[in-house]
C-alpha positions in Angstrom: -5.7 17.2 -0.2 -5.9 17.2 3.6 -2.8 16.6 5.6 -4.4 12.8 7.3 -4.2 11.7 3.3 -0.9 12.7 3.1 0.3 11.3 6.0 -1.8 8.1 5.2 0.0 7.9 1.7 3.5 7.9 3.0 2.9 6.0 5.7 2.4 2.7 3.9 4.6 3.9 0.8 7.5 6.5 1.5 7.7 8.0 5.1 11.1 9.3 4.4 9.5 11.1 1.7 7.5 13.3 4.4 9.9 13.9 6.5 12.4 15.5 3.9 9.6 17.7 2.4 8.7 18.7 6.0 12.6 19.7 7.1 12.6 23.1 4.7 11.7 25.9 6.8 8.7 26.6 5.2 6.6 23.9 6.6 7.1 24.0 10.4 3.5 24.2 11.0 2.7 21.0 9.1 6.4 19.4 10.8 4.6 20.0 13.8 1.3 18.2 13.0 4.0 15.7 12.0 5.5 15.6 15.0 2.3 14.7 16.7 -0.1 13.0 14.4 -0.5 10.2 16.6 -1.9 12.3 19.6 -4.2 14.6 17.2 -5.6 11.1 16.1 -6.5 9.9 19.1 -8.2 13.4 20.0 -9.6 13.0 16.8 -8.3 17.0 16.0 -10.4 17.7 13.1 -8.9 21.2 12.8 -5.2 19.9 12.1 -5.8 16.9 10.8 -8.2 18.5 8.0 -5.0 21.1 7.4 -5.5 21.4 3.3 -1.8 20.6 2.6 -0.6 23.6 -0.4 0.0 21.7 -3.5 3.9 22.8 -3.4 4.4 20.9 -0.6 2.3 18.0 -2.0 5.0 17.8 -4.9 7.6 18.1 -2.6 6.9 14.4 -1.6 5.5 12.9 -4.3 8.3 13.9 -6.3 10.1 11.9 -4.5 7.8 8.9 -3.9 8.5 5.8 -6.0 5.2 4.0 -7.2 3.3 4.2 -10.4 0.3 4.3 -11.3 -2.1 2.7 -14.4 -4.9 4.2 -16.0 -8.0 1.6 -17.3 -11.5 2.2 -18.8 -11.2 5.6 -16.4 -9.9 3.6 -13.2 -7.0 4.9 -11.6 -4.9 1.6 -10.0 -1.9 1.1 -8.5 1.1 -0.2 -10.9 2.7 -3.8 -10.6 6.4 -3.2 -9.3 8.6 -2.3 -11.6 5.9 -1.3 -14.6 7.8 1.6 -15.3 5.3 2.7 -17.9 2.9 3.2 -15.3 2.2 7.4 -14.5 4.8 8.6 -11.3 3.0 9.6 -8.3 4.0 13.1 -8.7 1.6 13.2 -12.6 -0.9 11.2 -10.6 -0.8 14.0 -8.0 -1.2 17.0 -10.7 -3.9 15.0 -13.1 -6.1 13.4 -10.3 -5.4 15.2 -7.1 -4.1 13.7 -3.7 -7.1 12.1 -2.7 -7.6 10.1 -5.6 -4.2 8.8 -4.8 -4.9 7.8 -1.3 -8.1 6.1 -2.2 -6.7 4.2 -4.9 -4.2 3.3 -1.9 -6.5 2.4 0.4 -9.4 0.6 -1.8 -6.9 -0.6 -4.6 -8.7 1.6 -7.4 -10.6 4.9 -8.0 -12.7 6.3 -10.9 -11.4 9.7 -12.5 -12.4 11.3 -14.8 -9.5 11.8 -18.0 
C-alpha cells in the first residue's frame, strides 16, 4: 500500500492510530512525510506520497484501528457499528491488502477475490 492510502484511511477512521505507529524509531522517515503531508499534497510529491508503506508498519496501525469489515457474494464492505462479527481491519489488511481497505473506504465497497 502507498503511504497517501494510509494516511487517507486514518484520516477519516483513526488518526491516533498513525501517529502511535509513527512514534517508534523505526519510522522517522514516514513520521516525516507525516509531518508534512499537507505540503507534499499540494506539490503533488509523487515520490513521497507513492512511499510503499512495509507491511509491519501497516499492522502497526491497523492493529489498532477499530472498524470491521463484511464479506458478500466477494464484495468487501464496511461493517455496521458495533457488528462485531464483521473481519478487524488488521485481517482485512493481511487477506485483501491496504488498498482494498481504502477503496472500500472511499467507494463504500470493493470486489476481492476470497
Amino acid at each position: 500500500m502507498k503511504f497517501w492510502q494510509l494516511e487517507s484511511i486514518c484520516r477519516w477512521h483513526g488518526g491516533s492510530a498513525l501517529v502511535d505507529a509513527l512514534s517508534d524509531p523505526r519510522w522517522r522517515e514516514f513520521e516525516a512525510i507525516h509531518q508534512n503531508y499537507t505540503q507534499l499534497v499540494e506539490s503533488q510529491n509523487r515520490e513521497k506520497l507513492d512511499r510503499s508503506v512495509p507491511l509491519e508498519l501497516a499492522s502497526a496501525v491497523f492493529s489498532k484501528l477499530s472498524f470491521r469489515f463484511v464479506l458478500n457474494d466477494k464484495n468487501l464492505r464496511l461493517a455496521p457499528d458495533g457488528d462485531e462479527s464483521g473481519i478487524p481491519a488488521i485481517n482485512a489488511l493481511r487477506r485483501f491488502g491496504g488498498e482494498a481497505v481504502e477503496e472500500v473506504l472511499e467507494k463504500g465497497s470493493v470486489k476481492v477475490s476470497v
